[in-house]
N, C-alpha and C positions, 0 to 999 in steps of 0.2 A: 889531513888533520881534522878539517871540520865533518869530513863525512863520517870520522870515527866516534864524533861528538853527538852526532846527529843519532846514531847507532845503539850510543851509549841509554841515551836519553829515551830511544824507542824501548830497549830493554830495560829500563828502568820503572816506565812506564807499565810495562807488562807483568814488571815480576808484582810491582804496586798494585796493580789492578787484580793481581791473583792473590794477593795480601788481604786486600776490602774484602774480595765476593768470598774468601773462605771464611776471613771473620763469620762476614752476612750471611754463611751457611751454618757455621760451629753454633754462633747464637741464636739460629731460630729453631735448630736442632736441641739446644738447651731448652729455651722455652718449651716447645711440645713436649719435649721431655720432664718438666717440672715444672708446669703449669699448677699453680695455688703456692707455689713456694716463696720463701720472701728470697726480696733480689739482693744481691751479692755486695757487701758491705764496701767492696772497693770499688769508690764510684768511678774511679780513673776503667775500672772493667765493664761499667754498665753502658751501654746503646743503647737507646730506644729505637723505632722506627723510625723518626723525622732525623737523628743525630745521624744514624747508620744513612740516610738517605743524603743529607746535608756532608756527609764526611764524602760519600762519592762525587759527588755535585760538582765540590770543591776540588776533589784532588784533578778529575776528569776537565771542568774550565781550567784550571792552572794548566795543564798540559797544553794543554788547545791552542791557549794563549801562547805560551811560551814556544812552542813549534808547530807551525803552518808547513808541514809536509806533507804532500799525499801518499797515503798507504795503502793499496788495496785492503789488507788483510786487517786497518785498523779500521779503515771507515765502513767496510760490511758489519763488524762489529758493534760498533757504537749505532749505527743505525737500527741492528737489533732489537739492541736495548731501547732505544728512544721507540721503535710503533709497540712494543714490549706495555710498555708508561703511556702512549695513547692512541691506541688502538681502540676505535669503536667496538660495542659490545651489542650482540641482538639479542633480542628475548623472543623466543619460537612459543607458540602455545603446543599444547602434550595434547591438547584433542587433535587438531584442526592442520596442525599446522603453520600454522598464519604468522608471520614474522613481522616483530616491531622493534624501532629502535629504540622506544623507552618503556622501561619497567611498568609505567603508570597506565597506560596504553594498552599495553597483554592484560593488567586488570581488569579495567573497564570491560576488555572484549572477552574476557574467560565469565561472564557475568550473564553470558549467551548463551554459553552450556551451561550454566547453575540453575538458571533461572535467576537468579537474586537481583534483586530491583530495590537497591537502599535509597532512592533518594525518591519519597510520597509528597503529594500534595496536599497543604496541610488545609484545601476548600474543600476539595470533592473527594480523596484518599487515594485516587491514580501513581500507583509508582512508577519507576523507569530507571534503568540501567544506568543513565549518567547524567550529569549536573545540568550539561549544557539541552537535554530534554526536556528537565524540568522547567527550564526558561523558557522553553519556546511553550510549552503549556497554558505558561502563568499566562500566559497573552490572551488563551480564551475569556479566564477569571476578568483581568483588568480591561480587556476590547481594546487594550491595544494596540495600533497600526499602521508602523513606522512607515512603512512601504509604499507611498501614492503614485498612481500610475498618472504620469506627466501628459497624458493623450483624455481621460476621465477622471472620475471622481472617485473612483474607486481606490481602498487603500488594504493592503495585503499585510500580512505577522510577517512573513519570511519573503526576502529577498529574492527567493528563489521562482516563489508562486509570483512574483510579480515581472520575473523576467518572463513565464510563461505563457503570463497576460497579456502582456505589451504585443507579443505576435498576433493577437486577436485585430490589433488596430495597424499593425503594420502585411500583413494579409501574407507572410511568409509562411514557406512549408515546407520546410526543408527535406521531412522524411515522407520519402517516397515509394510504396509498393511495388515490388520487382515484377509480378505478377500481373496485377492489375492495371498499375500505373495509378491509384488512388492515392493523392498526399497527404500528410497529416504536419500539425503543431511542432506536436512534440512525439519525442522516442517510443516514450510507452504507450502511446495510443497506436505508433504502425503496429509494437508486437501484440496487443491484443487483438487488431483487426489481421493481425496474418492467421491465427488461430480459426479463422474463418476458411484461408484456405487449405490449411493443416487438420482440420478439426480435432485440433486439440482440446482439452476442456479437465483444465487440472485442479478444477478445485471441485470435487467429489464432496456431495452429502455423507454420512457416516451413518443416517437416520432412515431415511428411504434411498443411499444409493445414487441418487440424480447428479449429475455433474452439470457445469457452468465453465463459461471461457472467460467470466469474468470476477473479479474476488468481488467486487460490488451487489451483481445478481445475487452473487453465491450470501453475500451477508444477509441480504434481502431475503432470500428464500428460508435462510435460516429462524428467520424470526415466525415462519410456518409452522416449525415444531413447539417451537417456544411461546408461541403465544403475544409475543410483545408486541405492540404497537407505538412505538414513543412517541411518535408523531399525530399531535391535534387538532383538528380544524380547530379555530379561535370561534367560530360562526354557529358551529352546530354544535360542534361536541365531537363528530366521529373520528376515529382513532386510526391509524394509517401504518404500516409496516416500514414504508419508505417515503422517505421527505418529498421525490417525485411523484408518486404517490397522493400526496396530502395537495401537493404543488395543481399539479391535474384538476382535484377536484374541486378545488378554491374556485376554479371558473365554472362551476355549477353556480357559485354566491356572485358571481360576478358578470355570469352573461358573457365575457368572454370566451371567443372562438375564432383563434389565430389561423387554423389552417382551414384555405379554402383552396375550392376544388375550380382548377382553371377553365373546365367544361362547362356548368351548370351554376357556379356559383357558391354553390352550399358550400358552410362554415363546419368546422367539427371542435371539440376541444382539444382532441390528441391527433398526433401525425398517423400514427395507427389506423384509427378510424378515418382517418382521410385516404388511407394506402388500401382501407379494404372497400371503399367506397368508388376509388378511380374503377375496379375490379367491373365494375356495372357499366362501366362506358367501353371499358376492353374487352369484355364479356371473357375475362379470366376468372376458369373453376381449378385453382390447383390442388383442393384437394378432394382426393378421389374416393368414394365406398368402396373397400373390396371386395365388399360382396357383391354390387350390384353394379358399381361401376358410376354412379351418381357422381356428380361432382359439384364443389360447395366454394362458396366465395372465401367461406369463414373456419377455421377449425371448428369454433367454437361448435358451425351450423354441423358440421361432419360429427362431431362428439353426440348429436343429440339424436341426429338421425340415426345412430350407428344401433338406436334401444330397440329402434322398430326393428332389426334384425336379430339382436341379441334378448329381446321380450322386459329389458330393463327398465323398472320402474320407481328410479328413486326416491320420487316426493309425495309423501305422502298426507291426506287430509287428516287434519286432528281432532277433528266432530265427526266422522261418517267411514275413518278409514279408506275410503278411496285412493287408489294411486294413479299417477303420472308417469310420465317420460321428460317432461319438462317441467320448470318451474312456474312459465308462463301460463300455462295449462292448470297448476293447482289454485294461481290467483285468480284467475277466470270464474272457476269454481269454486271458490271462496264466496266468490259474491253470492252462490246461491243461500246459502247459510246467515249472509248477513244483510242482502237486501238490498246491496250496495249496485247504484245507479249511473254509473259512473259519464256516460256518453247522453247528454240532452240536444235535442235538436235546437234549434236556434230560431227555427221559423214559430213551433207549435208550444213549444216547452216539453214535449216528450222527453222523457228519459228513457234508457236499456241500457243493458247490462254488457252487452257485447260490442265490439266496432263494426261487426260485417250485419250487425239486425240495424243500427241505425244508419248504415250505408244503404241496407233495404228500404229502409222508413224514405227517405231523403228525395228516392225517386217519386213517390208520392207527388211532391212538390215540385218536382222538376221536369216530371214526365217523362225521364228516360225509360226506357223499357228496358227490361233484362237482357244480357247477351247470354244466350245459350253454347 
């Protein structure tokens, strides 16, 4: 007897449930169907959306309640319906690909192919794709500098540059060249230095062609065609392509010369000139004349020698028309035009014009005799 009741109650259930969802079909079948029409005067016939949704709700808990049976064929059903009602939704971008789980998100990132950049800085007029850029910006504007590194004094915009930091005092290295065995900081400087063993070089000139392993060189270089210099000496005035650059030649105002040579002593202002300098104690020439086979400590000295085989003579005087091979050579010759006396002896007060006639004069005094 109860099982008959149980029976009842399931088919009552269902015929109920095909009662609602046909309503739920006939009236939204209506709708599309006569959309702008006025709605139906008998209100006992009107559903809206939350009634229609409110009348299943209700009839579906009362059952529930009322009978704790398990059904295969009821609970695949009703489950249906429920991931039906909340079921996560993705939004895929149409260029790319790229899947997000909020609508606001695919905005933002479809703003990468448009270009469009709505959100400007209302100091300098910098736009940027989303809100949260234009915060980290303003921090230029205000100097801003949440960030203090707990080891120094130094204090960073972003959290992130200051995680980067802190490895400078904690002496970690985590990334390590497979190749080499040479460690690095952080991630992006191993892939720049593996490009050394790859000789990769992906950021191409468009202007003269030149490629760079590095997007830094490469902005550098770029200010070649363009002419810019933003970067000022405070001292003299002269104008700099790169902040390194400018940085370097402050220690011409300063006398400063951090690198020295563990042989001899000698100070330089750049590591460069200190790296072409060891070259004199190692007696390395690695670059070589192909015509002649000569070999030079310096590009620079290989670029100048290379006139004397190629007959090139770029510099030229601009009183007498005379040309050069070098520049060094058109200043020398300068002084004939202007008089200029630049090398005084010390003992006599003689002046000359050249270093190798008052190295002459000198033995005078000294009484070296010439070495032949």
């Amino acid at each position: 007897m109860w099982h008959t009741v149980i029976k009842m109650a399931f088919i009552k259930e269902e015929n109920e449930d095909v009662k609602v969802e046909e309503t739920l079909r006939v009236k939204r079948e209506e709708t599309e169907e006569q959309t702008g029409l006025m709605p139906l005067k008998e209100e006992s016939q009107e559903l809206n959306e939350n009634e229609e949704k409110d009348l299943y709700e209700q009839h579906h808990d009362f059952l529930t309640e009322e009978i704790s049976v398990s059904c295969s064929q009821t609970k695949k059903t009703s489950t249906r319906k429920r991931s039906q009602k909340t079921g996560t939704r993705t939004f895929t971008c149409p260029q790319c690909e790229k899947i997000f789980n909020e609508h606001g998100d695919l905005k933002v990132h479809l703003r990468i192919h448009t270009g469009e950049k709505p959100y400007t800085c209302q100091q300098c007029g910098k736009s940027f794709t989303g809100y949260g850029n234009l915060k980290k910006h303003m921090v230029i504007h205000t100097g801003e500098k949440p960030f203090a590194c707990p080891h120094c004094e130094k204090s960073f915009t972003e959290k992130g540059n200051l995680k980067k930091h802190v490895i400078i005092h904690t002496g970690e290295k985590p990334y390590t060249c497979q190749q080499c065995g040479k460690s690095f900081t952080q991630g992006d400087s191993l892939k720049v230095h593996m490009r050394i063993h790859t000789g990769e070089k992906p950021f191409s000139c468009q202007q003269c062609g030149k490629s760079f392993n590095q997007k830094t060189i490469f902005n550098t270089h770029m200010k070649i065609h363009t002419g810019e210099k933003p970067f000022e000496c405070p001292q003299c005035g002269k104008n700099f392509t790169g902040k390194g650059s400018l940085r370097v030649h402050l220690r011409v105002h300063t006398g400063e010369t951090p690198y020295t040579c563990p042989q001899c002593g000698k100070s330089f202002t750049q590591n460069e000139r200190l790296k072409v300098h060891m070259r004199i104690h190692t007696g390395e020439k690695p670059f070589k004349c192909p015509h002649c086979g000569k070999g030079f400590t310096e590009k620079g000295s290989l670029r100048v020698h290379m006139r004397v085989h190629t007959g090139e003579t770029p510099y030229i005087c601009q009183q007498c028309g005379k040309t050069f091979n070098q520049n060094e050579s058109l200043k020398v010759h300068m002084r004939t035009h202007t008089g200029e006396k630049p090398f005084t002896c010390q003992q006599c007060g003689k002046s000359f014009k050249h270093k190798k006639t008052i190295n002459a004069h000198m033995r005078i005094h000294t009484g070296e005799q010439p070495t032949t």
